[in-house]
C-alpha positions as CSV (number, residue, x, y, z in Angstrom):
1,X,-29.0,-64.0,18.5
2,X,-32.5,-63.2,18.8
3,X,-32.3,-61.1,21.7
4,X,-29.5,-59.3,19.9
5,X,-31.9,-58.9,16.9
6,X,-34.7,-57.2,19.1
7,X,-32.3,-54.8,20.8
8,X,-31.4,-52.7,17.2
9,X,-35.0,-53.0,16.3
10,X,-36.1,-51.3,19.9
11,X,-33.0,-48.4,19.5
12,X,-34.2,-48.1,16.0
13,X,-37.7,-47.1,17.1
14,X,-36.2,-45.1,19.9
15,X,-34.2,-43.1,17.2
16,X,-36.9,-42.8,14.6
17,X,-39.4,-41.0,17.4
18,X,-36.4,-39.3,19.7
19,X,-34.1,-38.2,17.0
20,X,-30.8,-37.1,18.0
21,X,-30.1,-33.5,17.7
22,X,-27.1,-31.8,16.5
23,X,-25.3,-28.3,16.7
24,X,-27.9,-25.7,15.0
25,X,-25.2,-23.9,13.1
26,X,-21.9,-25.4,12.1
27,X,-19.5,-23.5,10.0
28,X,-16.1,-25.1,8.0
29,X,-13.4,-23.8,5.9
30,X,-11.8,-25.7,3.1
31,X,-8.5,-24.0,1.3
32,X,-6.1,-25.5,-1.4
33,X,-3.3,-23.0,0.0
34,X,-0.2,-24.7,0.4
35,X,3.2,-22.7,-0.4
36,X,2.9,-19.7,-2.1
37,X,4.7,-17.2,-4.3
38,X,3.8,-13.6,-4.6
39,X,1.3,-12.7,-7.2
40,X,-0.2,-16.8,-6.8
41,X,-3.7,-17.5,-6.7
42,X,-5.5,-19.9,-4.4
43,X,-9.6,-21.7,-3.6
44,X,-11.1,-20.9,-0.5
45,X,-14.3,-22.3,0.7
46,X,-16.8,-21.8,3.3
47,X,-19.6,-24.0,4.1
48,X,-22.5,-23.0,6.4
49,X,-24.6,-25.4,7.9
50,X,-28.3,-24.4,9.7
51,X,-31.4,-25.8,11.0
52,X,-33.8,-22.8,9.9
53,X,-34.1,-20.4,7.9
54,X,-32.4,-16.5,7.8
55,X,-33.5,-13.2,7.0
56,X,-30.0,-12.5,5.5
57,X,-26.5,-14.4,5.7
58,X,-23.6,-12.1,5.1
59,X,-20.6,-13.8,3.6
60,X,-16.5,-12.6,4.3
61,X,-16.0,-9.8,1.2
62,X,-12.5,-8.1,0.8
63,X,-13.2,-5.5,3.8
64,X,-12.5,-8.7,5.7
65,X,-9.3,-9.8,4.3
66,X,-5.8,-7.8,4.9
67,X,-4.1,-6.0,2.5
68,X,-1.9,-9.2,1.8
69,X,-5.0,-11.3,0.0
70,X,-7.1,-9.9,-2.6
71,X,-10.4,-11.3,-3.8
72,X,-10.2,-12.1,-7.4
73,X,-13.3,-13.7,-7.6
74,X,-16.3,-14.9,-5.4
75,X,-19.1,-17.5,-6.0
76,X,-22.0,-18.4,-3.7
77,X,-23.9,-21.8,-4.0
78,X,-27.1,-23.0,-2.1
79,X,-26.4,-27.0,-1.8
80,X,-29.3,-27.7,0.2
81,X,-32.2,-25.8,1.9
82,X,-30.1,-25.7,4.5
83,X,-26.4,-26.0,3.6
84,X,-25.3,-22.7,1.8
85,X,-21.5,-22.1,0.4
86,X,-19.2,-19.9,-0.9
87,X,-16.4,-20.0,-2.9
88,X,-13.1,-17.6,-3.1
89,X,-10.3,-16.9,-5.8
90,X,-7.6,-15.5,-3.7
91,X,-4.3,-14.0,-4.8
92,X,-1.5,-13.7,-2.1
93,X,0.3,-10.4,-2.3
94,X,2.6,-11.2,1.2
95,X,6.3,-11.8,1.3
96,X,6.8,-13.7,4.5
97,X,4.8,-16.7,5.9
98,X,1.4,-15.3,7.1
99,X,-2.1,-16.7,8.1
100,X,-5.3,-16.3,6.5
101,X,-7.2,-14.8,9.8
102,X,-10.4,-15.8,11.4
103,X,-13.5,-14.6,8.4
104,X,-16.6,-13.7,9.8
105,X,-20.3,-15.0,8.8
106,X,-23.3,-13.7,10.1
107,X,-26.8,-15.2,10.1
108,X,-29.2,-12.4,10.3
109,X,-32.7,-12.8,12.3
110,X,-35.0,-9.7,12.3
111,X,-32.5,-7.3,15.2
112,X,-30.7,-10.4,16.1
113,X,-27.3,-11.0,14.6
114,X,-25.5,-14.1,15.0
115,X,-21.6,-14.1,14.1
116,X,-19.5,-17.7,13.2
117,X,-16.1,-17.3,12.8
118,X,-13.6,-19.9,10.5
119,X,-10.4,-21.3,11.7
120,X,-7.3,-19.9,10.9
121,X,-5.6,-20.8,8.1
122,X,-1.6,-20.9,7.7
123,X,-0.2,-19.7,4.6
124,X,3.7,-20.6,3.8
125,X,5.3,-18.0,1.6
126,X,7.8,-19.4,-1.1
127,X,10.6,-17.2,-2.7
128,X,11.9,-16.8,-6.3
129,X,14.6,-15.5,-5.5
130,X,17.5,-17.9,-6.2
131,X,19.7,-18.7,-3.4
132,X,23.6,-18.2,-3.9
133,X,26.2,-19.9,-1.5
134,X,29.7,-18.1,-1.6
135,X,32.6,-19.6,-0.1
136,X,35.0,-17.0,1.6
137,X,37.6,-15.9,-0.3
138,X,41.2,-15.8,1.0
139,X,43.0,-12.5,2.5
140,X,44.8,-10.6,0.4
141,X,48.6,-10.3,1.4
142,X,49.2,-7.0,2.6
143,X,50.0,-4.0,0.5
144,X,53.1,-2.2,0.8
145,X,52.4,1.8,0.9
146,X,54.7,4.9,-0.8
147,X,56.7,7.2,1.4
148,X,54.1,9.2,3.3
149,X,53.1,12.8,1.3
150,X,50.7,14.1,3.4
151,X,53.0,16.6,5.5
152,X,53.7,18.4,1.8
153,X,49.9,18.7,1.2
154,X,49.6,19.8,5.4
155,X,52.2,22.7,4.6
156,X,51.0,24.1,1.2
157,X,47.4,23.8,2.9
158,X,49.3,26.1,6.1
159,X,50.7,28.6,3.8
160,X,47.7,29.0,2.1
161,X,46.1,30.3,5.2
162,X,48.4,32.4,6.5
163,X,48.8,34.1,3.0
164,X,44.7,34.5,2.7
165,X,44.8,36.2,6.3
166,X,47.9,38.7,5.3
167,X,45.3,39.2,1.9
168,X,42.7,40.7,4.3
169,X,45.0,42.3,6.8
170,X,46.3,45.0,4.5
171,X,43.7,45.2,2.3
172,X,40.3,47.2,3.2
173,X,37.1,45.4,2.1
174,X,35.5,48.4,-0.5
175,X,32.2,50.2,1.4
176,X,28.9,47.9,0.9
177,X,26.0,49.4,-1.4
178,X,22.8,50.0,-0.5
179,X,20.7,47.1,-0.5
180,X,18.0,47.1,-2.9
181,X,14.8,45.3,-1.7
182,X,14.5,42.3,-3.4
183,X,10.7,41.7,-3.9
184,X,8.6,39.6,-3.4
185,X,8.1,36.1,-5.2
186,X,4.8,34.0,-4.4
187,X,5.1,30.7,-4.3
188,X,3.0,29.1,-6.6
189,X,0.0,26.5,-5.9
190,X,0.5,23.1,-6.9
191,X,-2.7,21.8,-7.7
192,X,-3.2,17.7,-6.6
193,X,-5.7,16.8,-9.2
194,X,-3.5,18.8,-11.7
195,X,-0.1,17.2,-11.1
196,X,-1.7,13.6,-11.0
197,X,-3.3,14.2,-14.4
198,X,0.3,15.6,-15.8
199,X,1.7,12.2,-14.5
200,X,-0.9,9.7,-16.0
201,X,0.1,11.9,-19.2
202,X,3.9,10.9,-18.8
203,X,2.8,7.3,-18.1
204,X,0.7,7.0,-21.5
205,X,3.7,8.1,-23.3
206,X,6.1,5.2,-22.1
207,X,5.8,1.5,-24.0
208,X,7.5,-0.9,-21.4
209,X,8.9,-3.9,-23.0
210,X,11.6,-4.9,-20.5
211,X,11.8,-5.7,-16.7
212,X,14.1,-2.7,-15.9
213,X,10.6,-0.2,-17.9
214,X,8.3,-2.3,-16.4
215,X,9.8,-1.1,-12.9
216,X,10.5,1.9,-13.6
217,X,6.5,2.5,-15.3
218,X,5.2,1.1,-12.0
219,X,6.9,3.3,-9.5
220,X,6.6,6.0,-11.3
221,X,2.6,5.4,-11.1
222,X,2.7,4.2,-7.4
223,X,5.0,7.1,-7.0
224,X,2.0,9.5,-9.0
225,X,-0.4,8.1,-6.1
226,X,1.4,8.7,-3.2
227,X,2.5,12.1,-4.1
228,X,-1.6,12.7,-4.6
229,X,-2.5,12.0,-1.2
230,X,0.7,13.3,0.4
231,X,-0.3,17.2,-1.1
232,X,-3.6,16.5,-0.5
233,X,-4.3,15.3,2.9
234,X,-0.9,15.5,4.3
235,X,-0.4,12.1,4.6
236,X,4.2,10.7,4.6
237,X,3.0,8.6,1.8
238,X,6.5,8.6,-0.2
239,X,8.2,7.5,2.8
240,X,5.4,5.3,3.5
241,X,5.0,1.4,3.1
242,X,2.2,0.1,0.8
243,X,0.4,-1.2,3.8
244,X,1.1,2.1,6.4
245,X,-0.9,4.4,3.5
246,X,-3.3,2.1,3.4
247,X,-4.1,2.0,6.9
248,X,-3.5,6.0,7.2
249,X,-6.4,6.3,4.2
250,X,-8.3,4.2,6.3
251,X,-8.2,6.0,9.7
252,X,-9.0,9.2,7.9
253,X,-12.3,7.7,6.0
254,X,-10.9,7.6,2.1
255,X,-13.2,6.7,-0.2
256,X,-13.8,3.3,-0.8
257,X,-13.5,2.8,-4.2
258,X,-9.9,5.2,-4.2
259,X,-8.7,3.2,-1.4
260,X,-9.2,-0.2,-3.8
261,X,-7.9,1.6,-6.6
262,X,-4.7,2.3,-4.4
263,X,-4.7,-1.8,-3.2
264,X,-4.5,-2.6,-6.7
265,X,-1.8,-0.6,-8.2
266,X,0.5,-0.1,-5.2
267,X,0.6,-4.0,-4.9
268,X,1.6,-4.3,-8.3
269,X,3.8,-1.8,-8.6
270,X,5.3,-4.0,-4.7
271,X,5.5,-7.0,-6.9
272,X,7.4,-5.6,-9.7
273,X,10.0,-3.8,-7.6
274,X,10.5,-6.3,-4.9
275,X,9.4,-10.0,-6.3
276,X,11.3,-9.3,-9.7
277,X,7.8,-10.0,-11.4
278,X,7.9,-8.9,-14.7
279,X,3.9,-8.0,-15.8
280,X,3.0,-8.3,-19.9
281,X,1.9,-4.9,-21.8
282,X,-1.9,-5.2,-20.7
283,X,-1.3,-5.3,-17.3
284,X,0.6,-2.3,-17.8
285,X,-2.0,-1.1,-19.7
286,X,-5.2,-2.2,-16.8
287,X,-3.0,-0.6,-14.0
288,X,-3.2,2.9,-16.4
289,X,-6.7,2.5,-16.4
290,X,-7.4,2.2,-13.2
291,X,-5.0,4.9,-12.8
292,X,-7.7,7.1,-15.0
293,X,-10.2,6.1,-13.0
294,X,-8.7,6.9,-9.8
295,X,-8.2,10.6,-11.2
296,X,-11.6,10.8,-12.2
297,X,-13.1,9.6,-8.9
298,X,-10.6,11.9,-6.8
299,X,-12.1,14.9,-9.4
300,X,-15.8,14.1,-8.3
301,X,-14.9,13.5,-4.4
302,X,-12.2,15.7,-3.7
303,X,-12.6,19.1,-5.9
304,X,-14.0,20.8,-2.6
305,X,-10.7,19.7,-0.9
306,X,-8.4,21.2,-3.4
307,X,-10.3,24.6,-4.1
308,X,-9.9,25.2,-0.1
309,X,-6.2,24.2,-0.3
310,X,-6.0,26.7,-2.9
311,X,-7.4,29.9,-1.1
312,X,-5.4,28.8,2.4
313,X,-2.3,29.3,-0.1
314,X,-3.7,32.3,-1.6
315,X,-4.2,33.6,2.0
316,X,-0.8,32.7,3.4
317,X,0.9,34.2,0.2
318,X,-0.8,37.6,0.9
319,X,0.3,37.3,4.8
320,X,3.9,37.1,3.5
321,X,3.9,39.5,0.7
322,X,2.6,42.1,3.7
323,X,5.2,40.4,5.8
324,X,7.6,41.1,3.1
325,X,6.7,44.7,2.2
326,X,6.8,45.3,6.1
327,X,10.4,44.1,6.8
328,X,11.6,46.3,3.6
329,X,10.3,49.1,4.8
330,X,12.1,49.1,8.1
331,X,15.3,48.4,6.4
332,X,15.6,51.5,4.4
333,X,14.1,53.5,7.7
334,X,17.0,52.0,9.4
């Protein structure tokens, strides 16, 4: 028992000068996510522990999410000297079962940058749609049919023919006039920025109160948007899913702050059309603001944009009108 006794006192000297070192950086996720509806919000947590200190720590932001998880809010904490941690509000936009992918947290040292990654994190997706079972319903005994007509209607339709041919046999088609040259009608420009701002107008005159003008409000303004960037940058956004514009406005550099504005309403709109979510009058009313403030940002970003889309139509509407005057004027030489 003695011996025994001495034996933790010598390994606790041994610890106390050699003391056992662990991992220098150790990084772990903590989510509440479970089974989720569209529209539901969730926590997620991130805890960072170090042995020194940083010159910067960059947390996960939204850049780092997809389009399926929004950030709703964010909270960083410093526990310790040496422990720092973040907290997430998450709402989950998805409408199949999805994972939340690995997030990405960087410990910055002068030009040395050291990446730790979290684990992946399965979410379940849960639908409101009711389900239905219907059992099969019996045949129906079959149905007895008139006398057959159709050789009558295949006669009449014969006689027909042959009387319209002995019409323009014997008779002579009177002598065509002169044609007169029909002139020229420009197309005219349809300005971007103009047509959004004539569809926000619409929008502000509508008072939603049921589903049915809650869905129709919505894709109306997702609608307003996607029409926006199809006329200005050519992009198939009306045939387009939420998610393929906004990868497309991604791979051609959009604006930041449009491209969020875009998340925000065109996943709304998504939920109100396809997860029979029915949103209260100010939502409607937030989506219609950021609606205004998407117009305003496109004025300040892309007026350039427009004004050269303008002459390049100004310029193809001359080539055509000369086009035009051209191909009349060889007509009556003819």
């Amino acid at each position: 028992m003695i011996r025994s006794n001495f034996s933790y006192i010598i390994l606790g000297l041994v610890l106390s000068i050699f003391p056992i070192t662990s991992q220098a950086q150790t990084i772990n996720e903590y989510s509440t996510v479970d089974s989720l509806r569209v529209g539901d919000t969730f926590d997620f947590s991130i805890t960072l522990n170090r042995d020194r200190e940083y010159d910067d720590i960059i947390f996960p932001d939204s850049s780092d999410l997809p389009s399926n998880f929004e950030v709703r809010s964010q909270s960083q904490f410093k526990v310790t000297s040496f422990k720092d941690s973040v907290h997430y509000k998450l709402q989950f936009f998805a409408t199949a079962d999805t994972v939340l992918p690995k997030l990405p947290v960087s410990l910055v040292q002068g030009q040395d940058t050291t990446t730790l990654y979290t684990n992946l994190v399965p979410v379940g997706f849960q639908s409101v749609l009711a389900s239905q079972d219907e059992s099969l319903r019996p045949l129906k005994p079959i149905f007895d049919f008139a006398a057959a007509w159709w050789p009558y209607i295949l006669a009449f339709l014969l006689l027909c023919i042959a009387g319209y041919f002995l019409y323009t046999y014997f008779t002579k088609p009177a002598p065509p006039k002169a044609k007169e040259p029909e002139p020229f009608v420009p197309t005219p420009f349809v300005d971007p920025l103009q047509n959004l701002q004539q569809h926000i107008a619409h929008l502000e005159q509508m008072k939603p109160s049921t589903h049915e003008e809650f869905k129709e409000f919505y894709i109306e303004l997702g609608d307003a948007i996607r029409q926006y960037f199809e006329d200005l940058h050519h992009i198939p956004a009306l045939e387009s899913t939420s998610s393929e514009i906004l990868q497309n406005l991604k791979n051609q550099s959009i604006d930041k702050q449009l491209v969020d504005d875009t998340r925000a309403v065109l996943q709304e709109a998504d939920m109100v059309k396809f997860a029979k979510f029915t949103p209260t009058t100010e939502q409607a009313g937030r989506a219609l603001e950021k609606a205004h403030n998407f117009l305003e940002q496109a004025r300040n970003i892309d007026a350039p944009r427009v004004e050269q889309l303008r002459r390049e139509h100004q310029s193809n509407m001359e080539t055509l009108r000369e086009r035009h005057e051209q191909q009349n004027a060889e007509e009556v030489t003819a």
